[in-house]
C-alpha positions as CSV (number, residue, x, y, z in Angstrom):
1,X,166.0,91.8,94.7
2,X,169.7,93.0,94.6
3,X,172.2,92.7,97.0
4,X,174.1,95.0,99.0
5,X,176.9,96.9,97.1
6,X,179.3,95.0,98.5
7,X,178.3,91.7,96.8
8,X,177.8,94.3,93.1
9,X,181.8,94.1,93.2
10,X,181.8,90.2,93.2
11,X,180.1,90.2,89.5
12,X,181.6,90.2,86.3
13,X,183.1,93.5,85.2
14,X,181.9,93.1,81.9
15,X,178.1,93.8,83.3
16,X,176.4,96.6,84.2
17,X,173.8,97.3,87.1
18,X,170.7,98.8,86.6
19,X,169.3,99.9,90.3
20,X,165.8,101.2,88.7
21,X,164.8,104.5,90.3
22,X,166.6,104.9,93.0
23,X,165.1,105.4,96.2
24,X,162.2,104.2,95.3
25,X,162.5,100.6,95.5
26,X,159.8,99.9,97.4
27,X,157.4,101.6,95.0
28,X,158.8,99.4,91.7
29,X,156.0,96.9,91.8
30,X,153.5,99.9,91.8
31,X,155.5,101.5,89.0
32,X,155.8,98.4,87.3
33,X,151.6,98.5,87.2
34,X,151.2,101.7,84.9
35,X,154.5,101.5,83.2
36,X,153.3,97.4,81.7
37,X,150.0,99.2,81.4
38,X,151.5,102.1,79.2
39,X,153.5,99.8,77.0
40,X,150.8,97.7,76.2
41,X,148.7,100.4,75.2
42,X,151.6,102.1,73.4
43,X,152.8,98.4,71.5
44,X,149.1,97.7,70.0
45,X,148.2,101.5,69.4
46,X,151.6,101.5,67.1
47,X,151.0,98.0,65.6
48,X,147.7,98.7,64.5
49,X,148.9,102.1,63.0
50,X,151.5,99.7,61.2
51,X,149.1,97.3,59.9
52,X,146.4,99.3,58.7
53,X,148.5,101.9,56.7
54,X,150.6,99.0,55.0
55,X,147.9,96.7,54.3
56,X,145.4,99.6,53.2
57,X,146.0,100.9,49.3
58,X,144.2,103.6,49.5
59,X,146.2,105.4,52.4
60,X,149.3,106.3,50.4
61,X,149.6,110.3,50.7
62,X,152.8,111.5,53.0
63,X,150.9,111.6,56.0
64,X,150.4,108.3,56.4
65,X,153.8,107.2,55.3
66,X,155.1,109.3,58.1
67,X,152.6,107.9,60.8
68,X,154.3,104.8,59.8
69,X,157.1,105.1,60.3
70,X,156.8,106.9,63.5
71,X,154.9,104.5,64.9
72,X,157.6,101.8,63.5
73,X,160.2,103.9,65.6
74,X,158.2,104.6,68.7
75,X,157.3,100.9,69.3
76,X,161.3,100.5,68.7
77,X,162.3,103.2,71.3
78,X,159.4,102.1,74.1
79,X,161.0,98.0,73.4
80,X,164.4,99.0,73.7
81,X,163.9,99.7,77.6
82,X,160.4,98.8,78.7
83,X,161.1,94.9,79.4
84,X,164.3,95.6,80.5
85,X,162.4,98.3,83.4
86,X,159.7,95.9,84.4
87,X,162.4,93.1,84.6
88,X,163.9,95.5,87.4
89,X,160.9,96.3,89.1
90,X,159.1,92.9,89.2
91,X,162.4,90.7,90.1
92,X,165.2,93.3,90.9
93,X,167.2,91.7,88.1
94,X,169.5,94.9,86.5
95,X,172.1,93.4,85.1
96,X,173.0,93.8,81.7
97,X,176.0,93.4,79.5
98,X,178.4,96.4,78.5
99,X,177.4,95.7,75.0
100,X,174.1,95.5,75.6
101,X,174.1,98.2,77.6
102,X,176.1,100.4,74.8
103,X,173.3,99.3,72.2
104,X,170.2,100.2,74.1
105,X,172.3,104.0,75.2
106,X,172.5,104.1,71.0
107,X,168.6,103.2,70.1
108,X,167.3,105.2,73.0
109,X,169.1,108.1,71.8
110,X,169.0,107.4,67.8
111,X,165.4,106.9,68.1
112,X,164.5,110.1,69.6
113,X,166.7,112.0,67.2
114,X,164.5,110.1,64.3
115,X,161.6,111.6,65.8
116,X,162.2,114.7,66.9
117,X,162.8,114.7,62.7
118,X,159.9,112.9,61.8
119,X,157.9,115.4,63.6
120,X,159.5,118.1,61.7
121,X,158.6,116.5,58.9
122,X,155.3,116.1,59.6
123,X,154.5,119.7,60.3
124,X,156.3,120.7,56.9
125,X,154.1,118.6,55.5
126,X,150.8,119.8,56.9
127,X,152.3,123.4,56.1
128,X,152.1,122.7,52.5
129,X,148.8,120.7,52.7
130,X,146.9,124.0,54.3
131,X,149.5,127.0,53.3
132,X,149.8,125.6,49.3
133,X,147.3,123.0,48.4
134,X,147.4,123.7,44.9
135,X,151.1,122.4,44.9
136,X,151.2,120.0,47.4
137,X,151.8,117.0,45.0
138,X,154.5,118.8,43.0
139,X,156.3,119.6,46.4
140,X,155.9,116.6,48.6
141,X,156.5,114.4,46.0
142,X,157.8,110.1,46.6
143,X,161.3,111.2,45.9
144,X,161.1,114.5,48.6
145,X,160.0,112.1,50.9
146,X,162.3,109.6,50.6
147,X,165.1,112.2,50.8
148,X,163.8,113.4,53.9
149,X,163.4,110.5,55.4
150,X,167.1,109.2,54.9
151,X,168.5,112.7,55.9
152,X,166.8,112.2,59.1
153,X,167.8,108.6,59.6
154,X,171.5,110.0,58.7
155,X,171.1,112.6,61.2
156,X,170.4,110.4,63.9
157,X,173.2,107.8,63.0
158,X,175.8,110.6,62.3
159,X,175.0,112.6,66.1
160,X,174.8,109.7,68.1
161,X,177.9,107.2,66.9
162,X,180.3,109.5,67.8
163,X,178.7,110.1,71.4
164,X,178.5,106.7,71.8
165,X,182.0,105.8,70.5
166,X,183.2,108.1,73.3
167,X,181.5,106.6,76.7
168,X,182.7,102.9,75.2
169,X,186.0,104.0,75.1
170,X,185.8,105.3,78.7
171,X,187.7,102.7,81.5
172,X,185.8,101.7,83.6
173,X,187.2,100.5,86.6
174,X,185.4,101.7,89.9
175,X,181.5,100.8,90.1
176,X,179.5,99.6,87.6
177,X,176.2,100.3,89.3
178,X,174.2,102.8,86.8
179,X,171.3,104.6,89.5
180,X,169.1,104.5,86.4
181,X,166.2,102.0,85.0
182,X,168.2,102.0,81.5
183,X,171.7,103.0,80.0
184,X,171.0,106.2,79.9
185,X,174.1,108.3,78.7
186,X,174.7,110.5,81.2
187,X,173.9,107.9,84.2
188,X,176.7,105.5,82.4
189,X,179.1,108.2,81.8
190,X,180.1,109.1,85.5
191,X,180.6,106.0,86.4
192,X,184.0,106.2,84.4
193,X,187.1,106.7,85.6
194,X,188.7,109.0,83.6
195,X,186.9,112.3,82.6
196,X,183.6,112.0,80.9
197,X,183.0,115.9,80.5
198,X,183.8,115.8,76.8
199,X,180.9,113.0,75.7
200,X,178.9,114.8,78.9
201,X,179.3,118.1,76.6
202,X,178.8,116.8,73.4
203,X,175.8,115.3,74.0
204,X,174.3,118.3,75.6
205,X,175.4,120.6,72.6
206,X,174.0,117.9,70.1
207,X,170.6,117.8,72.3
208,X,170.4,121.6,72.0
209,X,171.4,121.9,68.4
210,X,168.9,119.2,67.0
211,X,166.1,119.9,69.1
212,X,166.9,124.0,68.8
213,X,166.2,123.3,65.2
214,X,164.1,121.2,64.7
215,X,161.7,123.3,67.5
216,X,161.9,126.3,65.6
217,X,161.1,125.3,62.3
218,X,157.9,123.5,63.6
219,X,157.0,126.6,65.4
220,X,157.3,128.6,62.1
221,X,155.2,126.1,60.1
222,X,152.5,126.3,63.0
223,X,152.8,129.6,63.0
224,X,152.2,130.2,59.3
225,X,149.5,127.2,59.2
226,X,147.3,129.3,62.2
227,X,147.5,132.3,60.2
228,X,146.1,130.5,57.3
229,X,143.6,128.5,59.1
230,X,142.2,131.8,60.9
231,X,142.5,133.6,56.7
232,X,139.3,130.6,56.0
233,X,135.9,131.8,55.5
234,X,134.1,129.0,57.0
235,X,134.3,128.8,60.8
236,X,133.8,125.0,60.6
237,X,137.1,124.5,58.4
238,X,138.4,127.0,60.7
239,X,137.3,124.8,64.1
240,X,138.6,121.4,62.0
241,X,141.9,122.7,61.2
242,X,143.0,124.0,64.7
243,X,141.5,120.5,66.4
244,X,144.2,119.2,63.5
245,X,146.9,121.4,64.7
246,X,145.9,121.5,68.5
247,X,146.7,117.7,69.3
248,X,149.6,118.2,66.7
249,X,151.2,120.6,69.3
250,X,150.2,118.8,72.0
251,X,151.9,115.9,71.2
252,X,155.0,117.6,70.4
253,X,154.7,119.8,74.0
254,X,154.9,116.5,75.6
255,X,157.5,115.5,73.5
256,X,159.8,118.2,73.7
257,X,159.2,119.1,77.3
258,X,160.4,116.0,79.3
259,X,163.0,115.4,76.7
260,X,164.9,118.9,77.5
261,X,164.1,118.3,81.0
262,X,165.4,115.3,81.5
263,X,168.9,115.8,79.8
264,X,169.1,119.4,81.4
265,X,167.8,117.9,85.4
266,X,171.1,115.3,85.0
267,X,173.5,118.5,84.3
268,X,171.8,120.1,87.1
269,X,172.6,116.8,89.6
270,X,170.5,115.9,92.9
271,X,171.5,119.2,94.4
272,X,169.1,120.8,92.3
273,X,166.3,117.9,91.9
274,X,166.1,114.4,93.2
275,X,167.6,111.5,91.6
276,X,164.3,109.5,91.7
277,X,162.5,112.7,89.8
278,X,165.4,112.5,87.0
279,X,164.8,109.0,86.9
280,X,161.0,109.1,86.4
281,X,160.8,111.5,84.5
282,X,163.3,109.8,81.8
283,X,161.7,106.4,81.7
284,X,158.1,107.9,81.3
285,X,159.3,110.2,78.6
286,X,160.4,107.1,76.7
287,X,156.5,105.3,77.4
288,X,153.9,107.9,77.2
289,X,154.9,109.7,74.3
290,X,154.5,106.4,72.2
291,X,151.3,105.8,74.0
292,X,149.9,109.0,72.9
293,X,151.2,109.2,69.5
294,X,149.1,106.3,67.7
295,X,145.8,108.0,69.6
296,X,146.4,111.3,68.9
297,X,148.2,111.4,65.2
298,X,146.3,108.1,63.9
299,X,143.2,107.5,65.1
300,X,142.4,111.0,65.5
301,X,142.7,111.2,61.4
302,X,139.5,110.4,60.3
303,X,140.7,107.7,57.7
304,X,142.5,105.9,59.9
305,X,140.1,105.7,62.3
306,X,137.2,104.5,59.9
307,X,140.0,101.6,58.5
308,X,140.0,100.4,62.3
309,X,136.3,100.9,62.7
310,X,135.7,99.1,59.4
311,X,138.4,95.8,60.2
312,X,136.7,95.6,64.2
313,X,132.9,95.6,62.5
314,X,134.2,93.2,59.4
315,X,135.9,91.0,62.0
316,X,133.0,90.6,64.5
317,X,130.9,90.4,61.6
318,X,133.1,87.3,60.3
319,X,133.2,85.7,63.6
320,X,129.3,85.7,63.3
321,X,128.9,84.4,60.1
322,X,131.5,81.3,61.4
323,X,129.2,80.6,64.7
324,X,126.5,80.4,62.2
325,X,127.8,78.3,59.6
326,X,128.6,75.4,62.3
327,X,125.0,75.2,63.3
328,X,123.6,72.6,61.4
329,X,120.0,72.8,63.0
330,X,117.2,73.3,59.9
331,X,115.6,76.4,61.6
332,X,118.8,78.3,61.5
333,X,119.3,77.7,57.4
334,X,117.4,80.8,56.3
335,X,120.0,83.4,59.2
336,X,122.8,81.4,57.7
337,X,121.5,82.4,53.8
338,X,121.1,86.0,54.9
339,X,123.8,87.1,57.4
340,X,127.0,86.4,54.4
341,X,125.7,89.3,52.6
342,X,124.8,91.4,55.4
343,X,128.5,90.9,56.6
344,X,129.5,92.0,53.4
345,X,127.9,94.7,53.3
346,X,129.4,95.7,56.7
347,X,132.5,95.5,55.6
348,X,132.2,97.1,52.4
349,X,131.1,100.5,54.8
């Protein structure tokens, strides 16, 4: 575990020290439990998002592409800090260089920008897909979706260099011991030694203005989407649409929630709420989300969900035809003759 203070001063200067959630040390091996638990969930949801949309042809509409990308920037955001976290609560080891540290501050916070945008994107669009599905492919067309997705990658980069240029360029000189699990801005910022309220503010205002508009345009394509949805004569399309829209909202509600509670809790300081509540609240916002996304926007689509189904059956289905191929006994010649097309045939489903 890590020293006393008074041995933190004896380190390099050009190190940081992560102290985990503080004043909870003695709980970071039972954090450390569903946090690795989390993670792994989140890291194979996401990859097999990945693979199956990029190896599948026929999963090429808009939809998907997004999907793949978030799950391509939620398996970035989660990596960016997870190890680092467990590092610190299985061996106390939260040291980590200032660039380092300056890089993961940057991904953390140019990842979530990309998604708060992605998810943006996505509700526009399922707005078009139920609101105007006679010119859906005239409107979310290859090129509108490139263009969105590099004005939301340009977003991100163009908010969050210049918030990051400022804390580097901050001295400092006094401790280097950030009471956080990662670099996160606000946690590195007062540790400076000169006055930090002018990256403290502009990240706030950046927060506000990106989520603030990004919130309310998804509200007003939900908005307009339920008031088509509830316009349908059949009650089943009806009942289908809102189970669509329902975990669509859910997942941004869990999104959005933590995220504006987490940067507004550290302007509100330990007077208000607890350091170890700020704390928790930030790492876990940067783990569940991810977790939930590939369970709730992929295999939730029915698609996706029968491309997983179908690669499980097709590989157990392979690994049975192998075991049978290598026995070489004469009674089992006639199973090995008829289980090849029978796996086919499961895999063809």
């Amino acid at each position: 575990m890590l020293g006393s203070s008074s041995n933190h001063t004896l380190l390099n200067t050009a190190t940081f020290i992560l102290l985990g959630v503080p004043g909870l040390e003695e709980a970071h091996l039972g954090l450390a439990v569903p946090l690795s638990a989390m993670y792994s969930v989140g890291l194979l949801g996401n990859t097999i998002i990945l693979t199956v949309i990029w190896t599948d042809r026929g999963l090429r509409e808009p939809m998907y592409h997004f999907l793949c990308v978030l799950a391509a920037v939620d398996i970035v955001m989660s990596t960016s800090v997870t190890p680092k976290m467990l590092n610190i609560f299985w061996s106390g080891n939260g040291i980590i260089g200032f660039a380092a540290c300056f890089t993961q501050m940057f991904i953390v916070h140019a990842t979530t920008a990309i998604e708060t945008g992605l998810l943006l994107a996505m509700a526009f669009d399922r707005y078009v897909a139920i609101c105007k599905p006679l010119r859906y492919q005239t409107i979310v067309t290859p090129r509108t979706m490139m263009g969105m997705g590099m004005a939301i990658i340009a977003r991100a980069i163009t908010a969050m260099t210049p918030m990051t240029w400022m804390v580097v360029h901050l001295p400092y000189c006094a401790s280097h011991v950030v009471p956080h699990s990662y670099c996160e801005h606000m946690a590195v910022a007062k540790l400076a030694c000169a006055d930090h309220m002018p990256s403290s503010l502009y990240s706030l205002i950046v927060s506000f203005i990106i989520v603030g508009i990004d919130v309310t345009f998804i509200a007003t394509s939900y908005s307009l989407i339920l008031q088509a949805v509830f316009s349908l004569p059949s009650q089943d399309a009806r009942v289908k649409a809102l189970s669509t829209c329902g975990s669509h909202v859910s997942v941004m509600i869990l999104y959005y929630l933590p995220a504006m509670a987490s940067i507004y809790m550290a302007w509100l300081g330990q007077e208000m709420v607890p350091l170890h509540a700020q704390v928790l609240l930030a790492d876990f916002y940067l783990v569940i989300p991810p977790m939930l996304n590939p369970l709730i926007y992929g295999l939730k689509t029915k698609c996706i969900r029968q491309r997983v189904w179908n690669a499980v059956i097709t590989s157990l289905s392979d690994h049975v035809c192998q075991n049978s191929a290598k026995e070489k006994r004469p009674t089992q010649v006639f199973v090995i003759e008829h289980s090849e097309p029978r796996c086919e045939a499961q895999a063809q489903k």
